[in-house]
N, C-alpha and C positions, 0 to 999 in steps of 0.2 A: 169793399167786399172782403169777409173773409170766408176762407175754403177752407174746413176742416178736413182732414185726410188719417188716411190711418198709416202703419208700416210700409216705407215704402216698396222694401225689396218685396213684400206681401202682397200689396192692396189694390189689386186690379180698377176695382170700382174708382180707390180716389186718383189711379191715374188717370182714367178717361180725361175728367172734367180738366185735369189739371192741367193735361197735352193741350185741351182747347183753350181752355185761358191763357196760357202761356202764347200760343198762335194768334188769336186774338188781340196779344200785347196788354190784354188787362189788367188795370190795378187791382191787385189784391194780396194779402194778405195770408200765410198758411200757419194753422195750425194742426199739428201732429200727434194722434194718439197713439201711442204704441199697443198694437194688437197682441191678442194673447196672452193676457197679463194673467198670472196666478190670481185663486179666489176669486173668478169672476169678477176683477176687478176693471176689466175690458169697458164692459158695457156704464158700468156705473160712471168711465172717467167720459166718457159718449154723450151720456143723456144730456149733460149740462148743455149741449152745443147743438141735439141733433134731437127733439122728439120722437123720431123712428127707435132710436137708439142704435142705429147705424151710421156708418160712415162709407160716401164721404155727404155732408154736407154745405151749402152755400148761406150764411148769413150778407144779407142786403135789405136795402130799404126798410127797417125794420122786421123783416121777416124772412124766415129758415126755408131753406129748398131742399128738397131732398132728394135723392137717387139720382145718377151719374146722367142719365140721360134727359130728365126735366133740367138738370144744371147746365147742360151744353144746350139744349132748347134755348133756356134764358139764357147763354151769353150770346147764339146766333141772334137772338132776337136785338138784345141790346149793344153787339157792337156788329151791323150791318156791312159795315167797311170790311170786316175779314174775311166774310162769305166760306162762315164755315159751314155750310151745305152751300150744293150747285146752285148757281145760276137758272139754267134750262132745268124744266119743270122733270123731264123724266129724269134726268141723272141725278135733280133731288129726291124724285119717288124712288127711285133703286138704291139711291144711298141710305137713304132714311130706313128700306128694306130691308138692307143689310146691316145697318147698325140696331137695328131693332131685333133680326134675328139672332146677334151675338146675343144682346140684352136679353130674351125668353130662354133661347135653345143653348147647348152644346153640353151639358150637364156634364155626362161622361169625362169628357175633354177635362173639365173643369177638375174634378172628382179627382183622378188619377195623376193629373199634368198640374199641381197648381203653379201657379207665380213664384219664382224664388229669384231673384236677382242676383243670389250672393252665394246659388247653388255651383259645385261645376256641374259642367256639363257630362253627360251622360247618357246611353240608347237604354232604353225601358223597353218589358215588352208590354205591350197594349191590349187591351180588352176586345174585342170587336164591335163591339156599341162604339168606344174610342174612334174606331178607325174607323166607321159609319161618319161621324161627326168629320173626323181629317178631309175624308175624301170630300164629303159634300161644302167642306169649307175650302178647297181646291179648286172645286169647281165653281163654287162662290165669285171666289176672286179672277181665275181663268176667266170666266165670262164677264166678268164688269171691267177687266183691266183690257179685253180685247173688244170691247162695245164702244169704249172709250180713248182707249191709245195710252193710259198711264198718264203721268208713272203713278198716280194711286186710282185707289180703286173707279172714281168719278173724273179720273181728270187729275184737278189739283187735289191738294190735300184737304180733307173733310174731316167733318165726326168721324163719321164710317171707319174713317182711317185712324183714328182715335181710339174706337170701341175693338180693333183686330190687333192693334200695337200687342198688348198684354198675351195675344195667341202667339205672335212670332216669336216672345222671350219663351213660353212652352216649348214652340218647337224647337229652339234650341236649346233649352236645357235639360229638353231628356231626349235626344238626337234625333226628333222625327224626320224622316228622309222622305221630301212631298215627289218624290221621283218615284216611290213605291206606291203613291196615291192619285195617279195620274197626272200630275204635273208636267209639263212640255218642256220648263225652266222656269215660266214667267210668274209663277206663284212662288217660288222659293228666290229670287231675285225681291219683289215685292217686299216678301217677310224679311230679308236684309236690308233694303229700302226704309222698312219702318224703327230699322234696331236701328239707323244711321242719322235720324234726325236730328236737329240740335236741341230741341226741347226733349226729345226720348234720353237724350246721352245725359244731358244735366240733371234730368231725374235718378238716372239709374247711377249717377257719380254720388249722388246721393245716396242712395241706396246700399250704397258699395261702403 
């Protein structure tokens, strides 16, 4: 297998797949396009590897996968042993909820807060569409880590917990304080939880 990915301090998208694979233990393969390249030269160094012309994508079996969340589908499906979704049927339907809501929603969040790994850190002030998106991703996680018992959002570690990694580097690098978002503590514990994983810290060494 090889995983095409883009920038890492950047590229949200190709961390997801990348956290699952790496948990997984999969063999594979990365190759790295550097995003933002002058001249629209981005997309052109893309196509070769990714028909969408985005990144990230998965080349297997003779054929190209596309988007972060059909890529972690296929690795749950083909390494069943890592049980990257739950076990029990509803803390799969609620994960899968949640990682699917990252995937559609948080626009705003995104817009304002992107990914920078190699940012310092720093308080922004925020839009309130923003802080619509914080608070209900507070509450997100508050409800599934206390449904559950932790320490991620199902239990053990999942997609889910995959697809919100790239929101905890947000909050910390433009100082979102989830204490002003109704957070009790076990939301902002969580988004530390996620910055301290060992496949999170390896990527972002990289990044650095």
């Amino acid at each position: 297998m090889e995983l095409i990915i883009g920038t890492k301090k950047w590229s949200t998208w190709s961390l997801r797949p990348w956290l699952a694979a790496k948990r997984a233990k999969a063999p594979f393969t990365e190759t790295l396009i550097e995003l933002r390249q002058e001249n629209n030269m981005t997309g052109a160094a893309i196509r070769p590897h990714s028909p969408s012309g985005l990144v990230p994508a998965l080349k297997t079996d003779g054929v190209v996968i596309v988007d972060s969340l059909a890529i972690c589908e296929f690795l749950a499906e083909r390494f069943p042993q890592a049980k990257l979704w739950p076990q029990d049927p509803i803390a799969r339907a609620l994960a899968r909820s949640a990682a699917c809501e990252m995937h559609a929603g948080f626009s705003s969040l995104r817009g304002e807060c992107p990914m920078d790994l190699t940012a310092e850190p720093r308080a922004v002030e925020l839009s309130e569409a923003t802080h619509k998106d914080v608070r209900r991703i507070v509450a997100l996680w508050s409800d599934m880590l206390g449904r559950f018992g932790g320490p991620f959002l199902a239990g053990d570690w999942s997609i889910a917990d995959a697809f919100y990694t790239p929101v905890a580097t947000r909050f910390r690098t433009y100082g979102v304080k989830l204490s002003d978002f109704g957070d009790d503590g076990a939301a902002g514990e969580y988004a530390a939880r996620l910055l301290e994983t060992p496949e999170f810290l390896a990527w972002e060494a990289d990044a650095r």
